[in-house]
Structure formats: structure tokens, C-alpha cells
N, C-alpha and C positions, 0 to 999 in steps of 0.2 A: 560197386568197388568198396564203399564202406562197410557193409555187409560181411564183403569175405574176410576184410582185414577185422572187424570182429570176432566172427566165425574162428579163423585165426586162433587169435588170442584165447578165446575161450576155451578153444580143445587143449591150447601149449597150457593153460594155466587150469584144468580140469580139476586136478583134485585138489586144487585151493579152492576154486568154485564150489566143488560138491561140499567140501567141510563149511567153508560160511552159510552154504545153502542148508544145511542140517541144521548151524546156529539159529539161522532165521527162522526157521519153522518151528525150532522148539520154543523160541521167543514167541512169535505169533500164537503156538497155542496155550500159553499162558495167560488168565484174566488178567487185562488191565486193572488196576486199581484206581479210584477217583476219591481226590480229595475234594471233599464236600463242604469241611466248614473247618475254622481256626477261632478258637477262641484263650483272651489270656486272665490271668486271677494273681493276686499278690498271695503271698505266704508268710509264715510267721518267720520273724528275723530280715536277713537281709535275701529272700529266692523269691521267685517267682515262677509258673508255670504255662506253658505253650499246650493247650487240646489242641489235636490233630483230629477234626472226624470223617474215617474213609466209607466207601461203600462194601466194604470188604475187608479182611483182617487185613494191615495194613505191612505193605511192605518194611523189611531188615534195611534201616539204611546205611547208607555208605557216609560216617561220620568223621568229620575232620576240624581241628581249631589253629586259628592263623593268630599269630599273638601284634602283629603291629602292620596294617591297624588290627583290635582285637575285634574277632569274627569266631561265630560259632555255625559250622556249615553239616547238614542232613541232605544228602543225597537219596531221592526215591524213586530208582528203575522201575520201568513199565509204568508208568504213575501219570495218570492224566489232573489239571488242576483245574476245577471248577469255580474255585472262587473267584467273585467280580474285582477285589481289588488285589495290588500287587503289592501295595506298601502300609503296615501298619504300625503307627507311631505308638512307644512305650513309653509309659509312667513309673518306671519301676526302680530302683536305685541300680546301677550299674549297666542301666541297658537304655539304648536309644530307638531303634527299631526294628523290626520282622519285615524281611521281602520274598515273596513267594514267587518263582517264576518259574516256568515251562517251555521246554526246548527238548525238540529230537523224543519225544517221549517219556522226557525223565523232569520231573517235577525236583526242585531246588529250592528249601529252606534256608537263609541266612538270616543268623541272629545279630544285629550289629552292637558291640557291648562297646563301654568306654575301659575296659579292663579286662583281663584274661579272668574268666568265673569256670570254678567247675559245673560238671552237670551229669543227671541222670537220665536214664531214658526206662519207660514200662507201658504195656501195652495191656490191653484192655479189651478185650471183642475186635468190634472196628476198631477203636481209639489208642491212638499213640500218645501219650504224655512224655512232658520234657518239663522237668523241673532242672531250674539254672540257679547256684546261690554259692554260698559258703558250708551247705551241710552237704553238698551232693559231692560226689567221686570228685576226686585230684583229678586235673588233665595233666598232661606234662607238659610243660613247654620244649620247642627244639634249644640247644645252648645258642648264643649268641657270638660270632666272630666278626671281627673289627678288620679293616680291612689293613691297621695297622701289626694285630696280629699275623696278621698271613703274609705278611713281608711288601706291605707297602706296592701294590697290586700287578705281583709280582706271577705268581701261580698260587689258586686252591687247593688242597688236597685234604677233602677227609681223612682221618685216620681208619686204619682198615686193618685187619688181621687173618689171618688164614680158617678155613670156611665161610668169612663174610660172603654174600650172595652181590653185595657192592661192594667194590674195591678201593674206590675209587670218586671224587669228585672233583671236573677241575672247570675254569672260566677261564674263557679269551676271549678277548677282541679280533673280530672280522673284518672284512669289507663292509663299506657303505654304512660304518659306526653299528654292525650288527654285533651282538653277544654272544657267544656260543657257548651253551650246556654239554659239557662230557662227561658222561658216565660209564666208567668201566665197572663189567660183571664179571660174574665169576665163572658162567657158564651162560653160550650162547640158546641158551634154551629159553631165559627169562625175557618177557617182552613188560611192554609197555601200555599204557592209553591213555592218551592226550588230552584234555580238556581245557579248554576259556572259561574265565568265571573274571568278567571286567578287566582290573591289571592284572590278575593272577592266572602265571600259566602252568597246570598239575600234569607231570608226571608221573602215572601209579602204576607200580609195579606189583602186580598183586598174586604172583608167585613166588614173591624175596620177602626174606627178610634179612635185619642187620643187628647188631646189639647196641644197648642205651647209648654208649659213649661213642658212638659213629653220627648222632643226630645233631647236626650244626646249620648256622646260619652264617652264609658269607656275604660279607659288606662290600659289596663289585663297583660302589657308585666309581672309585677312581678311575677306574677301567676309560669313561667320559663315555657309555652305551647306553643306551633305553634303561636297561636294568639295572634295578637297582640294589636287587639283593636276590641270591637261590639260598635255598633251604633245605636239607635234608632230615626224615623225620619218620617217627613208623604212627601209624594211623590204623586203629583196626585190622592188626596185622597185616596192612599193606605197606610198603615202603613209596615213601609219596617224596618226589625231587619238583620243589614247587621254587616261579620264577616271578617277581613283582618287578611289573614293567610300566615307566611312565611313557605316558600318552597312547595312541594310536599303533597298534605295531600288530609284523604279521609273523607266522613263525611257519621253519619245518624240519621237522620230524623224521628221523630215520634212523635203522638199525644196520649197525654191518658187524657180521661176527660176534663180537663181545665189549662193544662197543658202540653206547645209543647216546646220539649227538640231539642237541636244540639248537636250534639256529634262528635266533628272533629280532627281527629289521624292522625300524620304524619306519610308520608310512605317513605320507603326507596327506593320502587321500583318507576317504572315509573307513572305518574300521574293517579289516579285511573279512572276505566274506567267506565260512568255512575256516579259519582258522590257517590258513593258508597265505605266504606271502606270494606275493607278486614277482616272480625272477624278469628285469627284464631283458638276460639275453637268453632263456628260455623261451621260446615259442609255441612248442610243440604242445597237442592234446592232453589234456591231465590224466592221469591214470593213479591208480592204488597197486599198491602192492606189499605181499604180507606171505613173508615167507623165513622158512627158520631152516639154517642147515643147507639151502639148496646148491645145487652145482650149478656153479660159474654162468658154464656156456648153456644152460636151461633156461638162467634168465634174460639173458643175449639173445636167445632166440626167440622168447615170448616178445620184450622190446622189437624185435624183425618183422613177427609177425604182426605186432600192433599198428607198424608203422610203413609196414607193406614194402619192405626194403631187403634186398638179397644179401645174405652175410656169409662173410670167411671168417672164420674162426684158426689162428696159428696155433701148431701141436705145442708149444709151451704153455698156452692157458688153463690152467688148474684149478683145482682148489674149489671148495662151498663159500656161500654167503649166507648170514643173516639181514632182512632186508623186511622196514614195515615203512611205508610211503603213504602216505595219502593226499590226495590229489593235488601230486606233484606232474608239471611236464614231463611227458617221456623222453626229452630228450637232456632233460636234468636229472631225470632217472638212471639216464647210461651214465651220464658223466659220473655222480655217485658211485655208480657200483665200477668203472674204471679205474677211477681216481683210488676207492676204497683197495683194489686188488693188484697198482703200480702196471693198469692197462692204457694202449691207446690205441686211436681209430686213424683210418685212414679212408676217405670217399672217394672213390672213383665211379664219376656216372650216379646210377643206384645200385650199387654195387659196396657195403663198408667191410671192410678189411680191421681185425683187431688181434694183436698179438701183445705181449710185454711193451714197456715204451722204450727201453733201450734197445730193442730189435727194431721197434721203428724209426726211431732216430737213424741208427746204424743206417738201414735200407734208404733215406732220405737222402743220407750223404752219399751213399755210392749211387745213387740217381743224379742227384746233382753234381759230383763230376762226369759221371757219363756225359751228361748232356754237353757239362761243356765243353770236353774232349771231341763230342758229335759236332759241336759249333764250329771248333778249330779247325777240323777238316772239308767242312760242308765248303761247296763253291760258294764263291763272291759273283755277287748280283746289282748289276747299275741301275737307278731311279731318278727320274728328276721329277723333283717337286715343285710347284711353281708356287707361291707365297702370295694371299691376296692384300691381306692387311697388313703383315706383321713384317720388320726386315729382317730377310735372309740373315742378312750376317748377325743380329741377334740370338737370332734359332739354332743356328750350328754352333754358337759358345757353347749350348744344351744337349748338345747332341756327339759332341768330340768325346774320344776315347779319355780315361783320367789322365792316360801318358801324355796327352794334348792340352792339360790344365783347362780342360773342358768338364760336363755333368756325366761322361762315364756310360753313356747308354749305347752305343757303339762299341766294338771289340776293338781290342787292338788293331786287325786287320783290316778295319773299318777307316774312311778317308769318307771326309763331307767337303764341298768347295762350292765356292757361291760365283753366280753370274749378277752382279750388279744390274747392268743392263736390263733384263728382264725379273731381277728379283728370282730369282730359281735356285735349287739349292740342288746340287751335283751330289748323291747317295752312292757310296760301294760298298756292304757289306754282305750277310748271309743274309736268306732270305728271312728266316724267320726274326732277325731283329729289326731287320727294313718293316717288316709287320708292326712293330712295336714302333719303331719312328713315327710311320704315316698315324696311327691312331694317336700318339701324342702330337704331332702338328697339328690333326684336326681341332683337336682342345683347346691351345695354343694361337691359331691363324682365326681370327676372330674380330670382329670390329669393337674394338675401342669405344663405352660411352666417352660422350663429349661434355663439355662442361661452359655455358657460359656466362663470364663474369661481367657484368657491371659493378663500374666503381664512379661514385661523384663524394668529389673531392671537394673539401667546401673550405677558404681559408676565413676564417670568421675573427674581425678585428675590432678591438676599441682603443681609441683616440684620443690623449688627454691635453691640454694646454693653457698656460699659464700665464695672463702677460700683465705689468705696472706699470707706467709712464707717468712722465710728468709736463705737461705746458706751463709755462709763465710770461709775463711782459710785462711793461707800463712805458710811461711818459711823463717826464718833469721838465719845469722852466721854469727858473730864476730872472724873474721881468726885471728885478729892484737893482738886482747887479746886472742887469744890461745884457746879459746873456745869455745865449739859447743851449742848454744840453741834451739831446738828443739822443733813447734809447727805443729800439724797435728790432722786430724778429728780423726783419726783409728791407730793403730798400726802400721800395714802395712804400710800406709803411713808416719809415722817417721821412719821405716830401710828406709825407699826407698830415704826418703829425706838424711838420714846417706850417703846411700851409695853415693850421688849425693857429699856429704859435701865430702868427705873422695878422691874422684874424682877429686875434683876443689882444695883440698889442694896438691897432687899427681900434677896437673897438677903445677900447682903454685909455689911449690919445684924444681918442674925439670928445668922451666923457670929462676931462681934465681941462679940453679946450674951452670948454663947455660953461666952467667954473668950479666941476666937481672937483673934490679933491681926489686925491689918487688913492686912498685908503677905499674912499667911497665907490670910485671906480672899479678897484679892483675887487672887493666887496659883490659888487650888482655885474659883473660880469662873466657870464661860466668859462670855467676852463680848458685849456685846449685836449684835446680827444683825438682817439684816433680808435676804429674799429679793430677787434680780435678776425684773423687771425696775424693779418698786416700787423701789429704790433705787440706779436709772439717774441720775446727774447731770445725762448729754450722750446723745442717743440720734441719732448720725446713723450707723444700717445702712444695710442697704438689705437686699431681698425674697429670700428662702431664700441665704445669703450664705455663703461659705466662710470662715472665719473662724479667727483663732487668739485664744485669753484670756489675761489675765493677772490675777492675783491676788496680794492680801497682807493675811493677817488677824494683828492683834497684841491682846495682851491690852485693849487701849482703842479698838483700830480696825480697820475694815476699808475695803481699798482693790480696786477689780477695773475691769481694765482689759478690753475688746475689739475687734480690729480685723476689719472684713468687707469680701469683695471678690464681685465678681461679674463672669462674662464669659457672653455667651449669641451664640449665632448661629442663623440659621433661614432657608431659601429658600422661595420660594412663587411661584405664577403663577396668573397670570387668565387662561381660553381666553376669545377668542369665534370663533365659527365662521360667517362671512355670508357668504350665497352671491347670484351674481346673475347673469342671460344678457343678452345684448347681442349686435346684429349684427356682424358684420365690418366694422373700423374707426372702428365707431362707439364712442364713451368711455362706460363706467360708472362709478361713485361710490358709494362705502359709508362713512359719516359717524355716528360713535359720539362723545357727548361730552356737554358740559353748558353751560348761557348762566349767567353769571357776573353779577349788578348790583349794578349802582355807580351812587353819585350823583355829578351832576355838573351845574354851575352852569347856572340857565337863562339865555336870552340876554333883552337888551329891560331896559326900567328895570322889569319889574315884579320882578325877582328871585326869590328864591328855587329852586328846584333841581329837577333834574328823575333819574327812574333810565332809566339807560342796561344794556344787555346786551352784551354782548362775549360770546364760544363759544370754548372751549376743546374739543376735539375731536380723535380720531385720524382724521381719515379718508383714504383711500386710493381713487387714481384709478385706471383701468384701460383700456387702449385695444389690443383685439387687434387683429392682422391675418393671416390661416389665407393662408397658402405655398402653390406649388402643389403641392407633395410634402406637403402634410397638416402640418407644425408649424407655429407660432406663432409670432409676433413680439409680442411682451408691451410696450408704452409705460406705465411705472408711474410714478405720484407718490404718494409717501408722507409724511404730516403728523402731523405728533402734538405736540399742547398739554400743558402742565403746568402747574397752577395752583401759586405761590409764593407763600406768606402773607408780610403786610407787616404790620411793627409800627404804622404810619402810614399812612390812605388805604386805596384799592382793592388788593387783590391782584395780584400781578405774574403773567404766564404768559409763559415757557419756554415755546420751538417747537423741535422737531429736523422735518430733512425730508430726503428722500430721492428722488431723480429719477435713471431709469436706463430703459434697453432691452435687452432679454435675449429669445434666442430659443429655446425648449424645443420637446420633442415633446408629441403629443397625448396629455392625460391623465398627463405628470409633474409632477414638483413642483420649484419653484424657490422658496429659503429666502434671504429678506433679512434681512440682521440688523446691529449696527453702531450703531445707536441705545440712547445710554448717558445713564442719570441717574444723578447720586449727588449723594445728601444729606449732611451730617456736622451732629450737632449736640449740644452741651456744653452740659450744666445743674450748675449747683453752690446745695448749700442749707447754710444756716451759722446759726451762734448769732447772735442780734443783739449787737452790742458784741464779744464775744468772738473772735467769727471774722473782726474785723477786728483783729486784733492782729497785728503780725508778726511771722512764723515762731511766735508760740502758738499765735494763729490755726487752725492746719492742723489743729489735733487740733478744732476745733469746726466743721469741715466734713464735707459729702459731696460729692462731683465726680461727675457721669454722662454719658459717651460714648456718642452712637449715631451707628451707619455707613448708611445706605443705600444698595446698586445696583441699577439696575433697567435689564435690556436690552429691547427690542421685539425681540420675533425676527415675521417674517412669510410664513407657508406660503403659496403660490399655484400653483395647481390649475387649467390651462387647459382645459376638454375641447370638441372639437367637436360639435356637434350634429347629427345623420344626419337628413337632410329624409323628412319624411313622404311616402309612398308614397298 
């Protein structure tokens, strides 16, 4: 099959064949020439020279100079390069180095200077010399345009006059940040040939020429393309349209009529191969083509036969093309010569169809009311669908006519009605759009990935508390005035201190009876006592207390003082851990909490009150959605109630909430947290009467501080669920 569609091609395209095929062979029987050796020498003043030595007088090259950066380039067709290296570094004032390289045949001289130098050239037997300096021939340079000259990167245009052989020079920007080179001619007879030389892309037209003041250089960088400047310039009376491109980029090349387009797209992969970009909604086999002058429907048909595809050609396609391609797709080859001649296609089967595009337009539309006119009339047809996964009554909002505020995919005449019951979806329209229903519910009627979430909820708390108290007491007795006075925390402990009192007067008496005197007595006698905490006055501690005492016992009294303080800290947490699955995109809910009641007045004259519930609760909403690379898209609301006691009435409740979308991978975890309570709260207890005195007061209190915080931290754990097999 590929054979014939060869075969094909080559007879439609013979006498382009036969003439390349003459090029080649006179090429072939010409000697190749080989260069054999390169050697360089300084000269007097500011030049230097390049020896070329060939195996044979050496090829006329094809000379060309680029002023920025400055290069001096010798072209040698049919030229094989023998020498071992490819780069050789110069000592010379104005030049940095010589790189020789070979490609397709054609041996490539560049001289890389730090400045435009003229130069000569003269040949010798085998030997080419090139002397480069300040005494050799002027080169020209092309003039320089700014891109502020040419209107702020607006359009280019050469200046041109009648006979020029270019008319014409302009830059635009394309697709996909490509640049495009137009050159209009003056007569479709003149072509082109394309060349790479690293960023520089040569256009040489080496049948034209133009006059001095048409050789410009336009400054495109505004443009924001690869390119950064074209050039127009005459070169050994060739007319050379040269294109300096940053980076990697691929180009193509093509002639229509009188008008030869550049089209060069950077690429991201490695340097294109052949000189050729990469279209990627071209797929079709590469092909050349190279043709001047030819009719329309001759190259429609070579394209046919290439492509092994049956064509109709409509009696208004006209007219010739110029046309030089190189391995472009063929089927971006048609589109070019369409596009260039306001043609277009139409496929039916293997069957293509191509006439003007406003004929095909035309024809489109009166098909497409046909059809619909065929639709209006065509019998209505019943179907019922039955719906596995998905609910009916969702799928018919999709499927209603527009007049229904439905998706329009149904005709007017069209009625869809669902049976609950069985989920079944009642169809009446033509048959051909009942086609188009059933294959979009297939798409549609699908199971649902599941998703499911674990959450542990952790409320993580720290506890602070402050407490100072104070104890005191004693006991005194006035023996001398005969009287007993009596101070003690408790009861108990004033008999206890009695009976002490009643003891030291007993001993005190007996010593007197005795002969002692009473000084002496009272002197060698201890005094009466009573144990802590029995003869506590003031008792405001508080619970295992750090403490410091004070004491003072006299022969009639005892006095003890103590003060105690207290500081504690402690953290603690509640997990819960609730887990739940849910389809995709569909919302889950996990609701932990309690109903709080409260009376509250009923309405109506009959009075009286009625209890009401209110809910205090954390709960936490949840709405996945699974990506198509597998993660998740998390939609979270998070609520949390806190009950607040009131001295007066119902209870108050404190809300914090939390609403956000976060997207994780499957089965990690994503930590909320940020949700803060704190309590503070002061107790103080005191003597009645006493501990309102001020500044006494403070020794008949106790004061207690407590701190409470308490965070919500929240784990969520999305996993997908693997459908059952």
C-alpha cells in the first residue's frame, strides 16, 4: 500500500523529479574538493591571513559578513573538510577565532572578529588566501533600524521602488510566540534557500537583487519572539533576508506566489532536527515540495496521491501557486496552499471535498438546517432508561429541552419524566437524538469514587492556679490580775488552753505555798500552751501550701503566725476519633455535643413558660472532591460551642468556627488548629467584719487564681476508596 501511494506521488510530481534528478547528477559529477590544511600568519599593520590548502583548485565561495556579533562567513559547496580540529584560537588584533565545520556536503568557514574588519580574498593553485585587516576591500555593512524607528513594533517595511526584485519587508508575531518573516517579490519566479548557521537563520535569494538603500536591519526584540532582529542585505550579489534567533527554535519555510513567508517557533526540546519545526497539530508524513507557477488543483492532487485519499475538486478552484516546503507534514502542506488560495476542505469518509470557503460555509449551513427540518418531522420514539448509580431526576435537568430550563440536548418535541420508584428515566423524542441521550448517560451513569475521612479531634488544655492564705493564733493569761483571757481558733482549743491555764496556776500556788515567792514562781514555771491547729484564731490556708511560720512564746503568752501560698499547673486532652465515608463531592457531618434547656416564656394569655433546647456542639463538616491525579480537595467547616455559666438566667454559649479549603494527597493528614479558649477566674474568702477592714483586712483573707487554655487542634485523614472488582 505504501508503494503505490509512492508510486503515486512520483509520476503526479515527475517533472519536478526529473529536474532535481538532472541537479543531482550534475552535482555528483563534479569533483569534490577537500580541504586539507588551514594555516594563519600576522601581516604588517593591523591584518592578518587565513591559508586554505585544498586537494584541488579550490572552490568560489559563497561570502557573507554579520556585523553584531561581527562574523566573517566563506561558504565552500561540494567541499569535504579534512582537518582534525574544528576550532582555532587567534592572536591577532581584532579577531578571536576560526571554526571550520562540515555539514550536507558543504564545508563552513567563520571568522569570529571583535569588530567589522574588511577583507580580501585570492587564490593560488590549490590555495585560497584571505587576508582580513584595515588595507583589504570595504565590506558594507546592512544600515541599522531601531525598533523605535519603525513605529514602536508596529509593522516593518523596507523601502522599495519599482523594479526592485524585493518589495517588500515585514515582521509579525504568531502563534505559540513564533515570528514570521514576509518577503514580498517582485515576480513569482524568484526563490529561496534556507540555511542554519547556530542563531542565524539565511534566507538567499540568489536570483534578486535590490539597490544599496533597501539594505536594513530591523530591531523585532519588542515584538516579545525568539527573534531578535532580520536583516536585509546584498551579499555577492545575492540578496540574503537573515534572522538572529535566541535560543533553541525550529522554523518553516514556504513560498506562495509572490510572497516567501519564515515562520520560526521556539522549542523547548533539543535543537530541531533538519531545520524543521515540529507543528503539533500536524501529524501527517513530511514531504518537500518545490514548485513555481504550478496549478492549484495539480498540487491537490499530488497531496491525494501522497496520502492515498480520493479528491473532489469544485469548478471555482483556480488559479497557480508558488510553493517550496521542506519537510513539512502533508497535511500542513494542504492547509498552506488552502489557506494561501481562501480554499477549504471538507471529509467525508476518504472521500475530501475542496472548493472556495464561502461555498463551503454556504453548503454547511443549508445542511444543517436540513437536518433540522429532517429532525422536526421525523417520528417520536419512547425509551426507558433505567439509572444505576446516578438519580434520574438529576439527569433529566441535562437532558430537557432549553424551553424546559433544562441542558438543551432534547428538541422541543422532546419530553423526559422520571419514575422514582425504579429510578428509570421515561425518553420521547426522535430517534436519532434518543442516540445521543443513551451515549451521554453511559458517560454520566457511573459510580462515584468514595472518600473516607477520619478526624481525631484533640482538645489540648493548660491549667493555671494561684492561691495565698494566711493562719494565725495564740494564747495569753494575766495570773497577777487574777484573770483568765482566752483566745483560740475553735472551742476545743480554748478548754484545752483552760485546762493548761488552770495547770500553771496549780503549779504556781503550790511553789508559793512552798515559801517561793511568786516572782520566783512564776519565773521556773512554763507557760500555759495549747497545740496548732486547736488554737488557730484565723485559718485562711489553703491545700498542701508552701508556707513560712512565725512564732512568739512569752512567759504569759503565745503568739504564731503563718502564711501559705500555692501555684499548680497541669495540661490534659480529650481525643475523639470519628470516622465517616462519603461520595465524591458529596458533604459529610460529624456532630458531638449536648442540648442545653432553658425556660422561656410561653406566648398567648395563658402564661406561664415553656423549656426550650438550644445545642452546644463541635461539629465538623466535610466535602471532598478526588483530582484526577488521585489528591484531594478538602471543603472544611468547623464549629465548636462552649457553654458559659451565668449568675442570672440561661447559660451563655461561646462559638469559634473555622471555614477553609485545603488540598492534600491520598491518605495524609492535614492539622487545624487556632481555636482558643481561656477562662481566668478569682475567688477570694475572708473573715466576716474583719476582712472588710482596710489594709487589716488582708491578713483575714484568702485570694485564688485560676487560668484556663484550651486549643482545638483537628487531624483530618482523607483516604480514597479502591472500587470493588
Amino acid at each position: 500500500m505504501r508503494n503505490n501511494r509512492m508510486w503515486k506521488f512520483i509520476r503526479a510530481s515527475l517533472p519536478v523529479l526529473v529536474i532535481s534528478l538532472l541537479g543531482l547528477v550534475t552535482k555528483v559529477a563534479l569533483a569534490q574538493a577537500s580541504l586539507e590544511n588551514i594555516s594563519f600568519s600576522g601581516l604588517p599593520g593591523e591584518q592578518f591571513q587565513i591559508t586554505l590548502q585544498f586537494d584541488q583548485s579550490p572552490p568560489v565561495p559563497e561570502t557573507f559578513v554579520i556585523d553584531q556579533p561581527s562574523r566573517l562567513t566563506l561558504d565552500f559547496a561540494n567541499t569535504r573538510n579534512n582537518l582534525k580540529d574544528r576550532r582555532f584560537p587567534l592572536n591577532f588584533t581584532g579577531a578571536e577565532s576560526v571554526m571550520v565545520l562540515e555539514a550536507q556536503g558543504r564545508t563552513r568557514m567563520v571568522v569570529n572578529l571583535t569588530a567589522s574588519l574588511p577583507y580580501k580574498t585570492e587564490v593560488k593553485g590549490n590555495t585560497l588566501v584571505v587576508v582580513v585587516g584595515k588595507d583589504g576591500a570595504a565590506v558594507k555593512s546592512p544600515a541599522v533600524l531601531s525598533a523605535a524607528d519603525a513605529g514602536q513594533g508596529k509593522k516593518f517595511v523596507a523601502p522599495g521602488s519599482k523594479g526592485r526584485d524585493i518589495t517588500k519587508l515585514d515582521f509579525r508575531r504568531g502563534e505559540n510566540n513564533s515570528g514570521i518573516v514576509v518577503v514580498d517579490l517582485a515576480s513569482s519566479n524568484l526563490s529561496a534557500r534556507v540555511s542554519q548557521n547556530g542563531s542565524k537563520l539565511l534566507a538567499e535569494f540568489t536570483n534578486a537583487s535590490i539597490e544599496p538603500n533597501q539594505q536594513v536591519r530591523l530591531d523585532v526584540a519588542d515584538f516579545g519572539t525568539a527573534v531578535r532582529d532580520v536583516s536585509l542585505y546584498l551579499q555577492d550579489g545575492k540578496v540574503v533576508v537573515q534572522a538572529n534567533v535566541t535560543g533553541q527554535y525550529g522554523y518553516l519555510a514556504y513560498q506562495t506566489d509572490k510572497q516567501y513567508v519564515l515562520t520560526i517557533t521556539p522549542v523547548a526540546a533539543a535543537a530541531a532536527i533538519g531545520g524543521s519545526a515540529k507543528a503539533p497539530n500536524f501529524k501527517g508524513d513530511r514531504i518537500d515540495l518545490n514548485f513555481q507557477n504550478i496549478d492549484v488543483r495539480a498540487v491537490l492532487q499530488i497531496l491525494a496521491d501522497f496520502n492515498d485519499f480520493s479528491l473532489v475538486v469544485g469548478d471555482r478552484v483556480t488559479g497557480n501557486v508558488t510553493l517550496r516546503l521542506e519537510n513539512v507534514p502533508w497535511d500542513q502542506a494542504l492547509d498552506l496552499v488552502l489557506r494561501s488560495n481562501k480554499l477549504a476542505k471538507r471529509i467525508d469518509g476518504t472521500v475530501m471535498y475542496v472548493a472556495p470557503a464561502d461555498e463551503i460555509e454556504t453548503e454547511e449551513v443549508k445542511n444543517l438546517e436540513s437536518s433540522q427540518k429532517v429532525e422536526g418531522l421525523a417520528p417520536l420514539v419512547t425509551q426507558y432508561i433505567a439509572i444505576n448509580y446516578a438519580q434520574a431526576n438529576d439527569l433529566v435537568t441535562l437532558l430537557r429541552a432549553k424551553d424546559e430550563k433544562g441542558g438543551g440536548i432534547l428538541t422541543n418535541r422532546g419530553k423526559a419524566t422520571v419514575d422514582i420508584r425504579t429510578n428509570t428515566i421515561i425518553l420521547q423524542d426522535v430517534e436519532v437524538v434518543l442516540d445521543r441521550v443513551k451515549a451521554l448517560i453511559a458517560k454520566l451513569d457511573v459510580p462515584v469514587k468514595q472518600v473516607l475521612i477520619e478526624a481525631r479531634i484533640v482538645n489540648a488544655s493548660t491549667s493555671f492556679s494561684q492561691a495565698l492564705g494566711i493562719r494565725w493564733g495564740g494564747a495569753q493569761v494575766f495570773p497577777k490580775a487574777g484573770d483568765q483571757f482566752l483566745i483560740s481558733g475553735t472551742q476545743e482549743g480554748a478548754i484545752g488552753l483552760q485546762k493548761s491555764i488552770n495547770s500553771f496556776n496549780q503549779t504556781v500556788n503550790s511553789a508559793v505555798a512552798g515559801g517561793s515567792t511568786l516572782e520566783k514562781a512564776l519565773a521556773s514555771t512554763p507557760s500555759p500552751t495549747v497545740a496548732f491547729p486547736e488554737a488557730l484564731a484565723v485559718d485562711m490556708g489553703v491545700a498542701a501550701p508552701s508556707h513560712i511560720a512565725l512564732g512568739y512564746a512569752g512567759n504569759n503568752g503565745l503568739l504564731q503566725l503563718e502564711l501559705s501560698a500555692l501555684e499548680s499547673s497541669g495540661n490534659g486532652e480529650v481525643i475523639a476519633q470519628p470516622k465517616i465515608t462519603t461520595q465524591d463531592q458529596q458533604p459529610a457531618n460529624i456532630t458531638s455535643g449536648i442540648q442545653i434547656p432553658y425556660q422561656s416564656q410561653a406566648g398567648g394569655t395563658a402564661g406561664g413558660s415553656i423549656t426550650t433546647f438550644v445545642t452546644a456542639a463541635l461539629s465538623l463538616q466535610v466535602t471532598p472532591q478526588v483530582t484526577p491525579d488521585g489528591r484531594i480537595i478538602m471543603k472544611l467547616l468547623i464549629h465548636q460551642d462552649s457553654i458559659v455559666p451565668a449568675s442570672n438566667g440561661p447559660p451563655s454559649i461561646a462559638t469559634n468556627s473555622v471555614e477553609t479549603k485545603v488540598l492534600v494527597n491520598d491518605g495524609d493528614t492535614v492539622v487545624l488548629g487556632g481555636v482558643y479558649r481561656e477562662e481566668v477566674t478569682t475567688s477570694t474568702s475572708k473573715t466576716p467584719l474583719l476582712g472588710d477592714l482596710p489594709y487589716v483586712g488582708n491578713l483575714f483573707k484568702k485570694r485564688e487564681e485560676n487560668k484556663s487554655k484550651t486549643e482545638l487542634l483537628i487531624f483530618i485523614t482523607p483516604s480514597v476508596i479502591n472500587e470493588l472488582k
